[in-house]
VMD Tcl script that draws the C-alpha trace (Angstrom):
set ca {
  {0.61 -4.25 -8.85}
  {1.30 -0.55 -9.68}
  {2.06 -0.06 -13.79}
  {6.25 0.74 -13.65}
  {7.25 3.85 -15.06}
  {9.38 3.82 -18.56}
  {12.63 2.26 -18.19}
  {15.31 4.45 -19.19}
  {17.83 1.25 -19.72}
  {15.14 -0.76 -21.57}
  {16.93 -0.34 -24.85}
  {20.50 -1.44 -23.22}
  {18.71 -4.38 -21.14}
  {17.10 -5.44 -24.34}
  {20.27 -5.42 -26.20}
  {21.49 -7.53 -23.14}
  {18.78 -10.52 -24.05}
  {20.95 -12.31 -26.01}
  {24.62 -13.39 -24.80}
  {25.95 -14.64 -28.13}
  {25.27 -11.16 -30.20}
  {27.54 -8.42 -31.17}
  {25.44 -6.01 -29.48}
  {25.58 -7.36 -25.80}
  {28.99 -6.60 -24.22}
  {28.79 -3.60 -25.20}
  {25.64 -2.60 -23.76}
  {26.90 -4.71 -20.41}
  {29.73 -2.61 -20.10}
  {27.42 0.46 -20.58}
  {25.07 -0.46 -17.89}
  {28.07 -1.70 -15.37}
  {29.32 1.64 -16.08}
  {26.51 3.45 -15.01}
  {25.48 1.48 -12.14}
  {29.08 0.20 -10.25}
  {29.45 3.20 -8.00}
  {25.78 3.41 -6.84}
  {25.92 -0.77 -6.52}
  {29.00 0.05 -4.57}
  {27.94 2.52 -2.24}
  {24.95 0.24 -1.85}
  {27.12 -2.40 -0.80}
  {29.28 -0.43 1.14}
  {26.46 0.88 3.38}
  {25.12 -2.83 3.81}
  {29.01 -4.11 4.41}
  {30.36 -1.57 6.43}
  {34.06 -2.46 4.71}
  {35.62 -1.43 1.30}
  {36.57 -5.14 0.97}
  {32.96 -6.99 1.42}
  {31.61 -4.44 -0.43}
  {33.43 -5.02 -3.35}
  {32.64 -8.84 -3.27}
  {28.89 -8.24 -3.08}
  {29.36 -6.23 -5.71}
  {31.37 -8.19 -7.74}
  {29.07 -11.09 -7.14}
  {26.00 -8.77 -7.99}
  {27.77 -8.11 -10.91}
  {28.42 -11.85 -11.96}
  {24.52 -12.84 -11.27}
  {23.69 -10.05 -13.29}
  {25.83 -11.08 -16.46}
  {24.19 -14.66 -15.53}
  {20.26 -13.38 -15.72}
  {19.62 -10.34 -17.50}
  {18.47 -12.23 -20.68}
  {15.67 -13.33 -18.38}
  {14.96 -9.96 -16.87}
  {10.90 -9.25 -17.92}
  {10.66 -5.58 -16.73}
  {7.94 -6.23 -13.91}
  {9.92 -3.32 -12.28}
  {12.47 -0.89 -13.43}
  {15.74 -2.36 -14.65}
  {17.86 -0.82 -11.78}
  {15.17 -1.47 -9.28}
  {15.86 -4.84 -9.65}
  {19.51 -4.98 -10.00}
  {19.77 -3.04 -6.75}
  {17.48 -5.92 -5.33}
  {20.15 -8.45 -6.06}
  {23.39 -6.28 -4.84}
  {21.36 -6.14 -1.73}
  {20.83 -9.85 -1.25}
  {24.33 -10.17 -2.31}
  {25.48 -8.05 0.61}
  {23.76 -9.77 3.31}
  {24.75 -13.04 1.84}
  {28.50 -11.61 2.34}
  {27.91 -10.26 6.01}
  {26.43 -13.88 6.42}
  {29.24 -15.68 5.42}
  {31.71 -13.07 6.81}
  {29.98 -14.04 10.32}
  {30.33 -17.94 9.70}
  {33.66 -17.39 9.17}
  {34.35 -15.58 12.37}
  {32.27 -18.02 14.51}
  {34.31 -21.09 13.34}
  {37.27 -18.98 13.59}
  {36.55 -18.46 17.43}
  {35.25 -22.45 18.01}
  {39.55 -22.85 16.60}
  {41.53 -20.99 18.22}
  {41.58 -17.37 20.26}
  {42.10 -14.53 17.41}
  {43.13 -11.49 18.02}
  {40.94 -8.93 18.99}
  {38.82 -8.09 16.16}
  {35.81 -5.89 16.66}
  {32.43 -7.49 15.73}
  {30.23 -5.36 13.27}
  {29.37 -2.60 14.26}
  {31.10 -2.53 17.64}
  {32.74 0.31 16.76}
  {33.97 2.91 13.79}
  {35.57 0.85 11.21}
  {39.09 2.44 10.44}
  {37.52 1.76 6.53}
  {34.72 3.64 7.22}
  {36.67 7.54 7.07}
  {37.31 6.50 3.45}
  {34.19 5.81 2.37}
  {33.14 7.49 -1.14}
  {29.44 7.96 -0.17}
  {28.10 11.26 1.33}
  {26.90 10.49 3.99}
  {30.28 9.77 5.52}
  {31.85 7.79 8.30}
  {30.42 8.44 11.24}
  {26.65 7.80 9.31}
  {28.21 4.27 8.57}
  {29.67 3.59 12.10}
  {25.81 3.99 13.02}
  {24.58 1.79 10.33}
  {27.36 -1.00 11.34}
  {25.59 -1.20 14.49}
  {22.29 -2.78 13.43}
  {21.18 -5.46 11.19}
  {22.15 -5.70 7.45}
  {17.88 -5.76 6.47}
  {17.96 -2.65 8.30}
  {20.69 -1.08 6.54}
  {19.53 -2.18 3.47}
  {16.57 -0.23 3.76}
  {18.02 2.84 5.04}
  {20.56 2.92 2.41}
  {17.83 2.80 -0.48}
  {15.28 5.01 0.90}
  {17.91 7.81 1.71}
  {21.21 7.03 -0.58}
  {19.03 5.94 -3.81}
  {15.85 7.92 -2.54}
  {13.16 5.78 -3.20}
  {10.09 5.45 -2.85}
  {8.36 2.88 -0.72}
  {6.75 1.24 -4.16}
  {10.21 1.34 -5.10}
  {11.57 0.01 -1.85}
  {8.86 -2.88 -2.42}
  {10.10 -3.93 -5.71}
  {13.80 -3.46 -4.86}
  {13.54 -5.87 -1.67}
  {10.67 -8.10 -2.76}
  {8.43 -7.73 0.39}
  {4.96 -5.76 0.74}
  {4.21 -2.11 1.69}
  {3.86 -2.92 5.48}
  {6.85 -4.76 5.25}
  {8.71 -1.94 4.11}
  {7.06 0.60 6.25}
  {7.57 -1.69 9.11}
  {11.38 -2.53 8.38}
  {12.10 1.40 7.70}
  {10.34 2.54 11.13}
  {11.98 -0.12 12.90}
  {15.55 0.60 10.85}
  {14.68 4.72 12.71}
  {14.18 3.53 15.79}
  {17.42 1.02 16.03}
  {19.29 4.02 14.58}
  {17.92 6.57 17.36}
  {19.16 3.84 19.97}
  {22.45 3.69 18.22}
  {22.59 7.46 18.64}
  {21.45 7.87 22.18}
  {24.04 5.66 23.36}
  {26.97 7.22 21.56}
  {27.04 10.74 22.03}
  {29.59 11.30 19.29}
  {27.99 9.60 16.34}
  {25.23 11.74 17.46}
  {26.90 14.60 17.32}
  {28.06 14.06 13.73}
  {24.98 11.91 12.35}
  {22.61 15.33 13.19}
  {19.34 14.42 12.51}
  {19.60 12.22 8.91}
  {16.99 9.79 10.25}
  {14.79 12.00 12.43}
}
mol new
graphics top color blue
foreach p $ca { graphics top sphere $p radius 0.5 }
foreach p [lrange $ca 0 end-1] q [lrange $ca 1 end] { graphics top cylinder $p $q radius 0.2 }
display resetview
């Protein structure tokens, strides 16, 4: 296992490690505040709506609060808490599925597009830079996949950094980000206008 760099939120995580003491909310509130719009756009890109996104990050927020006393620093500090607003996004898109299928076994809804079936009216207002038509792309393939993409190129990491945030080995993550390229290049060869506008992020 590679040696972690220094953590630059050690001192805030540590004052974190106990729940009962003057010193945590503060720190809490310091680290939330640092962290919610990147957690956000995390979720956002792993979503693909303003409203799921802000439940996986709520929730990522919650198991946080829950488990940072137990955090260890085996990795960075927001390596890992960008590991669990990922798994809370797919658990959302998950349950945001479930929902729809029993929805459709009940009755016959009105049209509603599936993800990624095309651009989310959401998706123009979207804070991140990358902008809408980058996340009309990314609705179209699988949340792992987006989850990858939106680390490696939103948060820039590294693949060490990509292992640690995700929890899988290096030829996991090389394999999921090569295949997350060559879903997006399909994606793009089949709509001529998110090609247009998506230029060549993932070439």
């Amino acid at each position: 296992m590679h040696e972690p760099p220094r953590d630059p939120d050690a001192e805030l995580v540590r004052a974190c490690g106990d729940p009962n003491s003057d010193a945590f909310e503060l720190a809490f509130e310091t680290l939330y505040t640092r962290y919610r719009d990147r957690v956000y756009g995390i979720a956002y890109r792993i979503t693909g709506n303003s409203v799921d996104a802000l439940d996986a990050e709520q929730e990522a927020f919650a198991l946080l609060f829950r488990k940072i006393s137990a955090f260890r620093f085996g990795s960075l500090f927001s390596t890992w808490l960008f590991r669990l607003v990922v798994n809370c996004s797919i658990d959302v898109v998950r349950s945001r599925c479930a929902r729809r299928q029993a929805v459709e076994l009940g009755s016959v809804p009105e049209h509603e597009s599936p993800v990624g079936d095309e651009v989310d009216p959401q998706v123009s207002a979207s804070r991140n830079e990358l902008g809408g038509f980058v996340q009309a792309a990314l609705n179209r393939i699988s949340p792992k996949l987006r989850a990858v993409l939106a680390l490696r190129y939103l948060e820039g990491m590294s693949y060490e950094e990509l292992c640690d945030a995700l929890g899988v080995s290096m030829g996991t993550v090389k394999s999921r980000l090569a295949r997350a390229h060559v879903a997006m290049e399909n994606v793009l060869r089949r709509d001529p206008v998110l090609q247009t506008h998506f230029g060549e992020v993932v070439a």
